[in-house]
PyMOL Python script that loads the backbone (N, CA, C, O; Angstrom):
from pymol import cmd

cmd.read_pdbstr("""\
ATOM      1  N   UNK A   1     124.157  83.887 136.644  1.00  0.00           N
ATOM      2  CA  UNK A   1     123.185  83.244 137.546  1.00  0.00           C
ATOM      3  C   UNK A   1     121.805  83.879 137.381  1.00  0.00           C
ATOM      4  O   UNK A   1     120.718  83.315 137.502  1.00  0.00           O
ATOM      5  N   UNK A   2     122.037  85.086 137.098  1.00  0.00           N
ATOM      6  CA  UNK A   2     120.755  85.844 136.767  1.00  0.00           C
ATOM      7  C   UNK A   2     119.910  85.692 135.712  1.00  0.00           C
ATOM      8  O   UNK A   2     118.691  85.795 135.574  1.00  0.00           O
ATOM      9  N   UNK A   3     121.059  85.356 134.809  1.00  0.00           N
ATOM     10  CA  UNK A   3     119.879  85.356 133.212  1.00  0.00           C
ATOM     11  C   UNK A   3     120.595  86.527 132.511  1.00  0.00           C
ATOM     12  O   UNK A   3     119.830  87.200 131.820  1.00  0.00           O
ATOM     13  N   UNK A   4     122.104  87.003 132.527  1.00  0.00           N
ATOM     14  CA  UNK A   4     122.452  88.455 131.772  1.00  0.00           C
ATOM     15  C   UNK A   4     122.417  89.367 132.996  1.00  0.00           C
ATOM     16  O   UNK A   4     121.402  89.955 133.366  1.00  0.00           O
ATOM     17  N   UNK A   5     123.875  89.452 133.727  1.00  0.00           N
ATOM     18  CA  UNK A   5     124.176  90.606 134.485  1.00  0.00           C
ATOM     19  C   UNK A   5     123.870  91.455 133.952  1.00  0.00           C
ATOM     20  O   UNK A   5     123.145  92.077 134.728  1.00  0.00           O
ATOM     21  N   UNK A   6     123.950  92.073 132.858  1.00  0.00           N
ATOM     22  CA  UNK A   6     124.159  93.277 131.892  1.00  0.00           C
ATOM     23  C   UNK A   6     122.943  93.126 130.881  1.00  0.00           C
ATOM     24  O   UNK A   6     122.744  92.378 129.924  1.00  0.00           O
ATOM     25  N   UNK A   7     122.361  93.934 131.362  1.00  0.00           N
ATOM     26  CA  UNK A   7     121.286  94.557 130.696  1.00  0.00           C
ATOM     27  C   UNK A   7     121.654  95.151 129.092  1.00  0.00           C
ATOM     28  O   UNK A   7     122.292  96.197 128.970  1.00  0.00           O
ATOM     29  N   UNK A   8     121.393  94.719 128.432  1.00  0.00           N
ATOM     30  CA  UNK A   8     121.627  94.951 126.875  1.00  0.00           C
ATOM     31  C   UNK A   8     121.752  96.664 127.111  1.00  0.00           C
ATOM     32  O   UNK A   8     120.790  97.418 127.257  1.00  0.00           O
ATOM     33  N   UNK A   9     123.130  97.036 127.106  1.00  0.00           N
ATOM     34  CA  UNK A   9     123.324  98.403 128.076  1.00  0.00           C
ATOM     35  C   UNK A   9     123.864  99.079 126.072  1.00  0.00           C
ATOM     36  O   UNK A   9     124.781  98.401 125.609  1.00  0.00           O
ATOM     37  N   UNK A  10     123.456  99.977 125.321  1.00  0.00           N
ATOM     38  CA  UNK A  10     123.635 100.272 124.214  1.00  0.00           C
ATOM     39  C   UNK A  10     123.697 101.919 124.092  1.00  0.00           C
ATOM     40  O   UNK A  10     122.786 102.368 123.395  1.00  0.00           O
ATOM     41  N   UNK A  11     124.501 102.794 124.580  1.00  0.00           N
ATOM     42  CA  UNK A  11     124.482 103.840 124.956  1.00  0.00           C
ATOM     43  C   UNK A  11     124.489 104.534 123.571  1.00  0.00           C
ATOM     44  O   UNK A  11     124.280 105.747 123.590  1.00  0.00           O
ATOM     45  N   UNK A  12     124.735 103.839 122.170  1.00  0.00           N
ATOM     46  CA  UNK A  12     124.173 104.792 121.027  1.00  0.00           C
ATOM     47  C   UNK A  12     122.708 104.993 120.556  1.00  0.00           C
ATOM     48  O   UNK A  12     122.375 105.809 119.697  1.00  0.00           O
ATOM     49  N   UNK A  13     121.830 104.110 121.251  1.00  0.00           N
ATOM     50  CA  UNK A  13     120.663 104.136 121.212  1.00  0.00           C
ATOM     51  C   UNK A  13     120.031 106.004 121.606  1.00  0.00           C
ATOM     52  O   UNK A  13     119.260 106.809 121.083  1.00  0.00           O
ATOM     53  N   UNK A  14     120.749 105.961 122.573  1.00  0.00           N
ATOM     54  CA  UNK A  14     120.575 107.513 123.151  1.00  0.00           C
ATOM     55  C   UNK A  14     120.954 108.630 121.748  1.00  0.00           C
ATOM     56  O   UNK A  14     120.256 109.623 121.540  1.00  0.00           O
ATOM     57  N   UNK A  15     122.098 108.286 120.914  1.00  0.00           N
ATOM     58  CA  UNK A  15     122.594 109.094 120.195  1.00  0.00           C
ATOM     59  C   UNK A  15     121.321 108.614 118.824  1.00  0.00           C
ATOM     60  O   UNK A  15     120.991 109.683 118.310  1.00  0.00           O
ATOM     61  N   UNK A  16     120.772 107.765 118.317  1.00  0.00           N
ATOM     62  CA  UNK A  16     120.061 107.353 117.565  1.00  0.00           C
ATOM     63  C   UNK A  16     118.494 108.144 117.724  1.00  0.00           C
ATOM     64  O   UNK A  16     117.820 108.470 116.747  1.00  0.00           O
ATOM     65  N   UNK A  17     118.006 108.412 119.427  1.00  0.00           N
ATOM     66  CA  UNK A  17     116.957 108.846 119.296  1.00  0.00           C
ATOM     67  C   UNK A  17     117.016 110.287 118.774  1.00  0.00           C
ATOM     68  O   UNK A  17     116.279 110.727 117.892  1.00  0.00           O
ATOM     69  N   UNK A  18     118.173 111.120 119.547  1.00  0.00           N
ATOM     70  CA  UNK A  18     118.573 112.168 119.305  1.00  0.00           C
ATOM     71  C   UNK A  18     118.244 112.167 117.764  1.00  0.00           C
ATOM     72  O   UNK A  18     117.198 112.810 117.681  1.00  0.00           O
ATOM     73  N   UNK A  19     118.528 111.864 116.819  1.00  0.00           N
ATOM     74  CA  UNK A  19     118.903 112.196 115.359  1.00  0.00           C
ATOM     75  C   UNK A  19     117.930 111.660 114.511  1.00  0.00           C
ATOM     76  O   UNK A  19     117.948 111.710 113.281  1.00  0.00           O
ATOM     77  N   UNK A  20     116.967 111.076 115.314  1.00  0.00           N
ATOM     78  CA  UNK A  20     115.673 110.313 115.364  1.00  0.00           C
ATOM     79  C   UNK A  20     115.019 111.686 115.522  1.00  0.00           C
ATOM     80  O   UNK A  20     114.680 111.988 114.378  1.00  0.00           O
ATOM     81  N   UNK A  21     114.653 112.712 116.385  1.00  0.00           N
ATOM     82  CA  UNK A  21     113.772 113.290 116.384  1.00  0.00           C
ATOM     83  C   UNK A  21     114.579 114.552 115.545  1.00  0.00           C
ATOM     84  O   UNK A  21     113.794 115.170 114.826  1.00  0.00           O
ATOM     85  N   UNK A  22     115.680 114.944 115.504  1.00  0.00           N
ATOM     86  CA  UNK A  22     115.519 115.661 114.096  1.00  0.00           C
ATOM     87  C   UNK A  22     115.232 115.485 112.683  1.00  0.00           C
ATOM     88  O   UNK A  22     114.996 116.365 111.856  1.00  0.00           O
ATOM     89  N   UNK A  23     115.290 114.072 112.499  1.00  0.00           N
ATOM     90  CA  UNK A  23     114.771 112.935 110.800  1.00  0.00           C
ATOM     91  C   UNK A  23     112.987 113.197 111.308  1.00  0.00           C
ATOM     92  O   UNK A  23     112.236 113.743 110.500  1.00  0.00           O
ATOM     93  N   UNK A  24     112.473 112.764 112.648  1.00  0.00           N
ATOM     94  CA  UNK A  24     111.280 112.880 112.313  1.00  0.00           C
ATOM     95  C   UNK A  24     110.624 114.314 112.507  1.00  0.00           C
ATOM     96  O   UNK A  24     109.417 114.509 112.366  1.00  0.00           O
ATOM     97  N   UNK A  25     111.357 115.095 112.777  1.00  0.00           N
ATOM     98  CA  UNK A  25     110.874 116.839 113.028  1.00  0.00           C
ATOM     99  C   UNK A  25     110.728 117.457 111.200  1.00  0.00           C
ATOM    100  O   UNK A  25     110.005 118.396 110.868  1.00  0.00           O
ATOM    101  N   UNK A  26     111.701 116.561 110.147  1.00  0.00           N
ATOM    102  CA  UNK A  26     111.663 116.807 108.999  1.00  0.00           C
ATOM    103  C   UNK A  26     110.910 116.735 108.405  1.00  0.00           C
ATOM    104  O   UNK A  26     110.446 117.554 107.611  1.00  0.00           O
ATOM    105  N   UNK A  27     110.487 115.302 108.762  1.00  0.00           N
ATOM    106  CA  UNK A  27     109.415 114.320 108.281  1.00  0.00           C
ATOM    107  C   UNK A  27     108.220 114.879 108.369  1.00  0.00           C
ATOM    108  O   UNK A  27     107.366 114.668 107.509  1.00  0.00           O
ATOM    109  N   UNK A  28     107.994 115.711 109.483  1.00  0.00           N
ATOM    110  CA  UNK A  28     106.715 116.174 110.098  1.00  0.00           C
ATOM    111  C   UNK A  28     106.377 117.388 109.227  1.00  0.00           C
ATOM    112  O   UNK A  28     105.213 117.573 108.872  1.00  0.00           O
ATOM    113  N   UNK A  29     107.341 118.198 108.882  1.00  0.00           N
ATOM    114  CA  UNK A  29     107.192 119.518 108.529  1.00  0.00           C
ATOM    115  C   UNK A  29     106.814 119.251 106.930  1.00  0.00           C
ATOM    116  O   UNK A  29     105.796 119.714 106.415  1.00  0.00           O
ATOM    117  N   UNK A  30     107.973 118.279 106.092  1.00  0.00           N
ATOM    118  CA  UNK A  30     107.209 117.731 104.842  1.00  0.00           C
ATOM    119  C   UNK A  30     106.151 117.544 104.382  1.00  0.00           C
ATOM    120  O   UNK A  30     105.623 117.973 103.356  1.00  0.00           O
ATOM    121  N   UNK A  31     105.631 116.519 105.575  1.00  0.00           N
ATOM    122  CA  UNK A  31     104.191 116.187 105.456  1.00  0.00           C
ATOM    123  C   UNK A  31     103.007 117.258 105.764  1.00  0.00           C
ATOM    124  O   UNK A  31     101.796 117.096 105.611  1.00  0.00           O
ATOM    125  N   UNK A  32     103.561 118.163 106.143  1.00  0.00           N
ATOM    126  CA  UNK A  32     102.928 119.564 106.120  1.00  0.00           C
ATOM    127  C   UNK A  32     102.172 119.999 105.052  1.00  0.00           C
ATOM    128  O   UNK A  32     101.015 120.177 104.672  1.00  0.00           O
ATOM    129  N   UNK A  33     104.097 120.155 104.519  1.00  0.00           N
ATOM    130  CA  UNK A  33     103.690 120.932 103.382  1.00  0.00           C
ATOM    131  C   UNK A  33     103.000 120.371 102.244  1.00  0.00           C
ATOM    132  O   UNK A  33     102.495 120.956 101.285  1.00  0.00           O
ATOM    133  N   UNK A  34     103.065 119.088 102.523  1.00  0.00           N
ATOM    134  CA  UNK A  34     102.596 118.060 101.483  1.00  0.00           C
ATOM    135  C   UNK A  34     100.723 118.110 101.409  1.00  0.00           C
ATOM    136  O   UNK A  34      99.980 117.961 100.439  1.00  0.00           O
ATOM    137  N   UNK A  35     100.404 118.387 102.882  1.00  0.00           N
ATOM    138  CA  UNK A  35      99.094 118.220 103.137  1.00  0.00           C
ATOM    139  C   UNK A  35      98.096 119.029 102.560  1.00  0.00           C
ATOM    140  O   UNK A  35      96.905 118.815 102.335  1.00  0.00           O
ATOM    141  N   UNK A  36      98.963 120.187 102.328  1.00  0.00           N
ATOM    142  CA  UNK A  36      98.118 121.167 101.450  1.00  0.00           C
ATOM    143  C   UNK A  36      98.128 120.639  99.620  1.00  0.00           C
ATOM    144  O   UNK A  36      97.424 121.292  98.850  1.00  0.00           O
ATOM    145  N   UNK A  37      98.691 119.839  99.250  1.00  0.00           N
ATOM    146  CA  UNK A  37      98.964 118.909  97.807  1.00  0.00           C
ATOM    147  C   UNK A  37      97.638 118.213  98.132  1.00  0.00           C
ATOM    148  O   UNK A  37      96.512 118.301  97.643  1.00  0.00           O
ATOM    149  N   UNK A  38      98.160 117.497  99.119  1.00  0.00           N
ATOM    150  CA  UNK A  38      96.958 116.401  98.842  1.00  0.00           C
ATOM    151  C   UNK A  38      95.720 116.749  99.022  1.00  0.00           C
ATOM    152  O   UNK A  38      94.841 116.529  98.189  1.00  0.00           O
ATOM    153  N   UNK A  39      95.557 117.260  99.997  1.00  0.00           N
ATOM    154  CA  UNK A  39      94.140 118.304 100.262  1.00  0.00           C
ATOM    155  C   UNK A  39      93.457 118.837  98.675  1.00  0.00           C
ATOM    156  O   UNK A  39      92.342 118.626  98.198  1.00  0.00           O
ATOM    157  N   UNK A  40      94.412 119.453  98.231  1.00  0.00           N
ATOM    158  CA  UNK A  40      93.936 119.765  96.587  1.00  0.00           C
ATOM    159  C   UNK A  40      93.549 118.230  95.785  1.00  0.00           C
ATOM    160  O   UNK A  40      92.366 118.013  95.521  1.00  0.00           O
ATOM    161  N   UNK A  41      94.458 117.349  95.474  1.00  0.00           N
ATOM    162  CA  UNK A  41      94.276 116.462  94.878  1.00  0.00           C
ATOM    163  C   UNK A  41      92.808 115.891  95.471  1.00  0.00           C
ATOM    164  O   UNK A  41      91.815 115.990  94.750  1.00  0.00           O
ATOM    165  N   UNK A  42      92.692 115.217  96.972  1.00  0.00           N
ATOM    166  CA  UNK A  42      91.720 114.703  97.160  1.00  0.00           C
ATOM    167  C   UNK A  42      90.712 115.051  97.099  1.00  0.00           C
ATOM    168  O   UNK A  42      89.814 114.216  96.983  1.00  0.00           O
ATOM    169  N   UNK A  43      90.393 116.527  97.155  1.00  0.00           N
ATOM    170  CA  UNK A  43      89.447 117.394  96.837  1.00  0.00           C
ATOM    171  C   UNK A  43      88.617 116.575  95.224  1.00  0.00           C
ATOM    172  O   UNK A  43      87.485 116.098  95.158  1.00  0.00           O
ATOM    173  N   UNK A  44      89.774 116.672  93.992  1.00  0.00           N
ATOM    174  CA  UNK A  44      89.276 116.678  92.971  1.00  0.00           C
ATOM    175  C   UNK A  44      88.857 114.906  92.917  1.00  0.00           C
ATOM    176  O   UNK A  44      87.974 114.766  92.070  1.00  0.00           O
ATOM    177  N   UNK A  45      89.142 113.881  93.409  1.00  0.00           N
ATOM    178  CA  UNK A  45      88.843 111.948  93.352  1.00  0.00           C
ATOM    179  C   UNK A  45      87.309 112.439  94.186  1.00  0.00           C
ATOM    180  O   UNK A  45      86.389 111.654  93.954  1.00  0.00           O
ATOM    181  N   UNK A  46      86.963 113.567  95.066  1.00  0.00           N
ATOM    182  CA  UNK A  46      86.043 112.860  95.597  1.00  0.00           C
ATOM    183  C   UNK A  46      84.390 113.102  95.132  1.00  0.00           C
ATOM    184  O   UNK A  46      83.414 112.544  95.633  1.00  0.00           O
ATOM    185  N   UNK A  47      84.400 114.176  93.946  1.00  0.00           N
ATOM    186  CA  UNK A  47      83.461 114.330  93.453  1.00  0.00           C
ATOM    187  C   UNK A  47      83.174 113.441  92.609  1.00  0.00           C
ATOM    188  O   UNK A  47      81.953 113.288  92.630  1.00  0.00           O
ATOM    189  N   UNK A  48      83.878 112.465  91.536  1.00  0.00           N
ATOM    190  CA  UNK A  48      83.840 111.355  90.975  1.00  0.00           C
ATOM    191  C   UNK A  48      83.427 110.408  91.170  1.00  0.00           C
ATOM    192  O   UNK A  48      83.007 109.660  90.287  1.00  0.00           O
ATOM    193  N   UNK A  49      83.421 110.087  92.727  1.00  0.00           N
ATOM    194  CA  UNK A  49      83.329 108.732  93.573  1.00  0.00           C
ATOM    195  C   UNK A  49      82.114 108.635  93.607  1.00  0.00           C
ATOM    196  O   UNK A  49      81.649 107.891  92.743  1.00  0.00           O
ATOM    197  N   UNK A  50      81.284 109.189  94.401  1.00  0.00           N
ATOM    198  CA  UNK A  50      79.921 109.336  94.304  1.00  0.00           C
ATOM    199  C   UNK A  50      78.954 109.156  93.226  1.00  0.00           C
ATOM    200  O   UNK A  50      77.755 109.041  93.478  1.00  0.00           O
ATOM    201  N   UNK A  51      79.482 109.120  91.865  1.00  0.00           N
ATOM    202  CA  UNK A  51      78.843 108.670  90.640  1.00  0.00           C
ATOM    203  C   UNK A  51      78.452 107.156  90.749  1.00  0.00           C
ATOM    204  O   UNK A  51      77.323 106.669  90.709  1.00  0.00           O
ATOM    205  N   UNK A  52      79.481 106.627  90.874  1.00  0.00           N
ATOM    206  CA  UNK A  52      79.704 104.922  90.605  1.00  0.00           C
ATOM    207  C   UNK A  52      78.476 104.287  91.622  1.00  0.00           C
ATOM    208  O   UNK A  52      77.893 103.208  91.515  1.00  0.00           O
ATOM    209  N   UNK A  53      78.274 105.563  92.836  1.00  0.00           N
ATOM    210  CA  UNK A  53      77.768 105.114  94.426  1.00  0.00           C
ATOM    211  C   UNK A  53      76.164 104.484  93.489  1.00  0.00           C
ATOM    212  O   UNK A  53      75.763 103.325  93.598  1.00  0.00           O
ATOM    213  N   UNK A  54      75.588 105.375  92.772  1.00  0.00           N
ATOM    214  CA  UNK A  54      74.118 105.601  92.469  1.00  0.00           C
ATOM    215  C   UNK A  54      73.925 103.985  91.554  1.00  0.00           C
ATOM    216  O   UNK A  54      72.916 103.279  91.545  1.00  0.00           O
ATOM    217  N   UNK A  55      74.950 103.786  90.999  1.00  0.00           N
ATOM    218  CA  UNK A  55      74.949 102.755  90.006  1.00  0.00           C
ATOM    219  C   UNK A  55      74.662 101.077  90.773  1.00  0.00           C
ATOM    220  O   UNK A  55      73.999 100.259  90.135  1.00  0.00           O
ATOM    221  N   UNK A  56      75.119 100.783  91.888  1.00  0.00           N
ATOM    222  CA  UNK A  56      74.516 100.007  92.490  1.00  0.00           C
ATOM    223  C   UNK A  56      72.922  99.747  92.781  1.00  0.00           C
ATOM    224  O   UNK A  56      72.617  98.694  93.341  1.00  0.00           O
ATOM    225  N   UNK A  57      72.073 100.523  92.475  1.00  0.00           N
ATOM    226  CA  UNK A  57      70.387 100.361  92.894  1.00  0.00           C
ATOM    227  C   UNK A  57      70.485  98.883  92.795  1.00  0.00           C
ATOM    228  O   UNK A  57      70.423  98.147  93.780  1.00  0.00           O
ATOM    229  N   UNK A  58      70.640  98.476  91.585  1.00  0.00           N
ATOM    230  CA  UNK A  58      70.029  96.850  91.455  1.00  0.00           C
ATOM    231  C   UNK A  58      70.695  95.883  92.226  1.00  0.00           C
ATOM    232  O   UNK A  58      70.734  94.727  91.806  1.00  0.00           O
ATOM    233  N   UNK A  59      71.326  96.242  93.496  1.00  0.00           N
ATOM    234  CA  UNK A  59      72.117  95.450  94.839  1.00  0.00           C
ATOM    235  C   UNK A  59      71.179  95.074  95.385  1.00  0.00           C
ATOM    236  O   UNK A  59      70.971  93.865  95.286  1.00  0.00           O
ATOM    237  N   UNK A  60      70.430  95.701  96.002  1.00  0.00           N
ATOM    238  CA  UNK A  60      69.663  95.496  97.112  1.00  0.00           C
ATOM    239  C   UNK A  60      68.416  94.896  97.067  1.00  0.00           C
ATOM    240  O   UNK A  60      67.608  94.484  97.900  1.00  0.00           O
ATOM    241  N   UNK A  61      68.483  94.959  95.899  1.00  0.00           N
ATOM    242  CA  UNK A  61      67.021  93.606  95.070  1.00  0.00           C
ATOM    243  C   UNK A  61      67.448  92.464  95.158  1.00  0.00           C
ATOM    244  O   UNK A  61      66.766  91.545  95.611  1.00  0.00           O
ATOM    245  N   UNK A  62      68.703  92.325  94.721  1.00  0.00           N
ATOM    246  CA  UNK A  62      69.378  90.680  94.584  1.00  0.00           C
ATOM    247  C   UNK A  62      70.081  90.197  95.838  1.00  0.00           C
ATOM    248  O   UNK A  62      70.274  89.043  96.220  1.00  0.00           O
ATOM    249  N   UNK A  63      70.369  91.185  96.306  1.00  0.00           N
ATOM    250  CA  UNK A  63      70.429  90.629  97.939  1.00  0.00           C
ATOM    251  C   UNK A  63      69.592  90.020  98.650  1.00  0.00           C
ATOM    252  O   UNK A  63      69.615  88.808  98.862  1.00  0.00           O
ATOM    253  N   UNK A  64      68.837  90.752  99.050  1.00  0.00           N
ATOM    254  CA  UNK A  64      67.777  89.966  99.981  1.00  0.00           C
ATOM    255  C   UNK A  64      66.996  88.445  99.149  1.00  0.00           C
ATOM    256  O   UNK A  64      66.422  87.618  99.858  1.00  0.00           O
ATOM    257  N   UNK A  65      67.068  88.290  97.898  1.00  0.00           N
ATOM    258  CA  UNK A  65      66.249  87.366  97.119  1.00  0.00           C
ATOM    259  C   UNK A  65      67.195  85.666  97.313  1.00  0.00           C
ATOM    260  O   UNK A  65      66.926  84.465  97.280  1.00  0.00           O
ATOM    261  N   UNK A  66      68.591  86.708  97.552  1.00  0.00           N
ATOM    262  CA  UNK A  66      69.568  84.965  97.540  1.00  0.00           C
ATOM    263  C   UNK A  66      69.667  84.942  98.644  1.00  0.00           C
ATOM    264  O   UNK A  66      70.097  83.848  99.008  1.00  0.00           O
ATOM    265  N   UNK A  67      69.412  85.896  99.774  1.00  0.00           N
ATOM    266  CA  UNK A  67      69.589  85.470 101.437  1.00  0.00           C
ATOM    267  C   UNK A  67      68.913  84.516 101.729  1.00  0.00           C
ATOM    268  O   UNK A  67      69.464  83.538 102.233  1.00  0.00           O
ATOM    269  N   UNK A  68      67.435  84.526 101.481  1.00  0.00           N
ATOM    270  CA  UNK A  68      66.745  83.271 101.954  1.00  0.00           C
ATOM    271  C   UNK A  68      66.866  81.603 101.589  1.00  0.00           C
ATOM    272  O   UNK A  68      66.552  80.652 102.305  1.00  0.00           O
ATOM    273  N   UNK A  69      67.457  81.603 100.163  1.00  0.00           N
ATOM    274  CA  UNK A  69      68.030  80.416  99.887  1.00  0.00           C
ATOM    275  C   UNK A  69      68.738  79.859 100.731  1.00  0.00           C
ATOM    276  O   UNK A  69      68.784  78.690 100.347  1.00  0.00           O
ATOM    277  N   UNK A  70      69.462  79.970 101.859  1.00  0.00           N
ATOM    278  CA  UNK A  70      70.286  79.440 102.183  1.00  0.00           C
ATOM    279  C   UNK A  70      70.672  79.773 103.654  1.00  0.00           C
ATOM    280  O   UNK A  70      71.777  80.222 103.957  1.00  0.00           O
ATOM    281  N   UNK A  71      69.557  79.490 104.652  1.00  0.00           N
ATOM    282  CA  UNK A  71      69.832  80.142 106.043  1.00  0.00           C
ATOM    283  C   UNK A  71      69.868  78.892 106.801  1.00  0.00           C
ATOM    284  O   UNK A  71      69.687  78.739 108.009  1.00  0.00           O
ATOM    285  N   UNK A  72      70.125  78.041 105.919  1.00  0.00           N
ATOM    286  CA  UNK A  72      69.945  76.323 106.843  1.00  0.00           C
ATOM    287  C   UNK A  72      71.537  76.512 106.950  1.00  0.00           C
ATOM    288  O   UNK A  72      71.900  76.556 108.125  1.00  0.00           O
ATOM    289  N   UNK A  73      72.542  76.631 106.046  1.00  0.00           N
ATOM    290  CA  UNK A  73      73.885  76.557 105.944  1.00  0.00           C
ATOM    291  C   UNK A  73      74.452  77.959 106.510  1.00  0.00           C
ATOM    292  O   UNK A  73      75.679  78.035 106.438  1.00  0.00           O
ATOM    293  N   UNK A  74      73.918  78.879 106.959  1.00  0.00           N
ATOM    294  CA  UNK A  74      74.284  79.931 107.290  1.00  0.00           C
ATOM    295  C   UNK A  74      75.165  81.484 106.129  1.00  0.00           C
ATOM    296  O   UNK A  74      75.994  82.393 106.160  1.00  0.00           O
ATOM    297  N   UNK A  75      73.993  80.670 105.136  1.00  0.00           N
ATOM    298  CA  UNK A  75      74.571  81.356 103.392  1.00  0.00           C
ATOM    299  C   UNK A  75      76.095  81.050 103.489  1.00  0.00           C
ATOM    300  O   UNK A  75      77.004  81.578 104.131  1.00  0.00           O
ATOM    301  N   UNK A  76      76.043  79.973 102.590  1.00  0.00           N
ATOM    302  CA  UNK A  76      77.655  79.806 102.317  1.00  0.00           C
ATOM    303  C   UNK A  76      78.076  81.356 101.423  1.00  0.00           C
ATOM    304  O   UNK A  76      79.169  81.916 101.514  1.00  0.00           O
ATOM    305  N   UNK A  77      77.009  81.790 100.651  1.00  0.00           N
ATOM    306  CA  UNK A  77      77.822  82.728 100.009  1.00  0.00           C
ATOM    307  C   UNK A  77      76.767  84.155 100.522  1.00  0.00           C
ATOM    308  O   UNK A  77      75.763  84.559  99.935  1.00  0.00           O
ATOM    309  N   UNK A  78      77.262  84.595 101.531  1.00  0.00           N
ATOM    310  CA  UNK A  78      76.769  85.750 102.523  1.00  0.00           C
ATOM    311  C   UNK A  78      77.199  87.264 101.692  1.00  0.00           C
ATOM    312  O   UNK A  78      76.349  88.154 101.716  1.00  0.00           O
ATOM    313  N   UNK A  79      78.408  87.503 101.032  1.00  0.00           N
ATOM    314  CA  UNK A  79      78.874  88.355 100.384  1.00  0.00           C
ATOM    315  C   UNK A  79      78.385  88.087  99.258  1.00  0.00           C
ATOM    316  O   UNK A  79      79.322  87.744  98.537  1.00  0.00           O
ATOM    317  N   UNK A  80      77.328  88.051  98.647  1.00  0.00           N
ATOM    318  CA  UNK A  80      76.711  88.436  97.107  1.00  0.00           C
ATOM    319  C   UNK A  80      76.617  89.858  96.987  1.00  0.00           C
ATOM    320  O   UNK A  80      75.706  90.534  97.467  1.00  0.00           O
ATOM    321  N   UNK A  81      77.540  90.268  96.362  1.00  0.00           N
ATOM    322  CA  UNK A  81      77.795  91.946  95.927  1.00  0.00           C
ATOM    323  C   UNK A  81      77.561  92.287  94.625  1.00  0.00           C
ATOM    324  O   UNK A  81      78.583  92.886  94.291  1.00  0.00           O
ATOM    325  N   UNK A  82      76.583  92.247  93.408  1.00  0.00           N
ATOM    326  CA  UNK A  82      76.796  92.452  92.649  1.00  0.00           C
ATOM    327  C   UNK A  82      77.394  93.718  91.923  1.00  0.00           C
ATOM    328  O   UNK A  82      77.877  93.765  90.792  1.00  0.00           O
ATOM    329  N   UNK A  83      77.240  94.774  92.882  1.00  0.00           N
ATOM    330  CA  UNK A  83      78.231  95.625  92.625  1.00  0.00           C
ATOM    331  C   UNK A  83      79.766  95.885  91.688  1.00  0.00           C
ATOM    332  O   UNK A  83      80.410  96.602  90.922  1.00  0.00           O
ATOM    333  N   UNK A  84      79.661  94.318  92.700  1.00  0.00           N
ATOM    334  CA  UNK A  84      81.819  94.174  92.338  1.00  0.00           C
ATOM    335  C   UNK A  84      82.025  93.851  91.134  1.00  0.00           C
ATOM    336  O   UNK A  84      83.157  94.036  90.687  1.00  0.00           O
ATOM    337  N   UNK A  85      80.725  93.136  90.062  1.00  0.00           N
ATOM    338  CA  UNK A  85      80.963  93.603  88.593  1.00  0.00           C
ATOM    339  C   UNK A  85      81.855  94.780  88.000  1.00  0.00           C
ATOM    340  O   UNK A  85      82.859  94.744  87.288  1.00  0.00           O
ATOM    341  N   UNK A  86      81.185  95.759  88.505  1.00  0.00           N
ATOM    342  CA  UNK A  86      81.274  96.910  87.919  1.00  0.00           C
ATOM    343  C   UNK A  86      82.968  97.281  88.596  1.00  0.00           C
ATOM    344  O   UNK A  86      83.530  98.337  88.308  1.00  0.00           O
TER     345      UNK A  86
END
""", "prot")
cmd.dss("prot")
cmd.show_as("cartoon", "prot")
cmd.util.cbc("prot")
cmd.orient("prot")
């Protein structure tokens, strides 16, 4: 009459969290140790990145030159990146 006397009553759920927080107490400590890996690795991608950054100059010329073409339509093509060549 209620809609489910019985509450979806699943008493291994209790035993699941249990074994749940020792899988994720593992998980945690891994990623620990892991953090000092990646910390090194990311260290070395991020001096690289910044090269490619400088190589864009000629963006911001060709941007603003195709914005005005087209402010009646609301620039169908608003994302002109020439960047994304590269």
């Amino acid at each position: 009459t209620y809609g489910s006397p019985t509450p979806i009553y699943h008493p291994p759920a209790k035993k699941e969290v249990a074994f749940d927080k020792k899988h994720f107490l593992d998980h945690f400590h891994k990623d620990h140790d892991n953090h000092h890996f990646f910390d090194h690795f990311h260290k070395k991608p991020v001096p690289p990145k910044p090269k490619p950054e400088p190589k864009p100059e000629p963006k911001p010329q060709p941007e603003p030159e195709y914005h005005p073409p087209t402010p009646t339509y609301g620039s169908p093509t608003p994302i002109y990146h020439p960047p994304a060549k590269h």
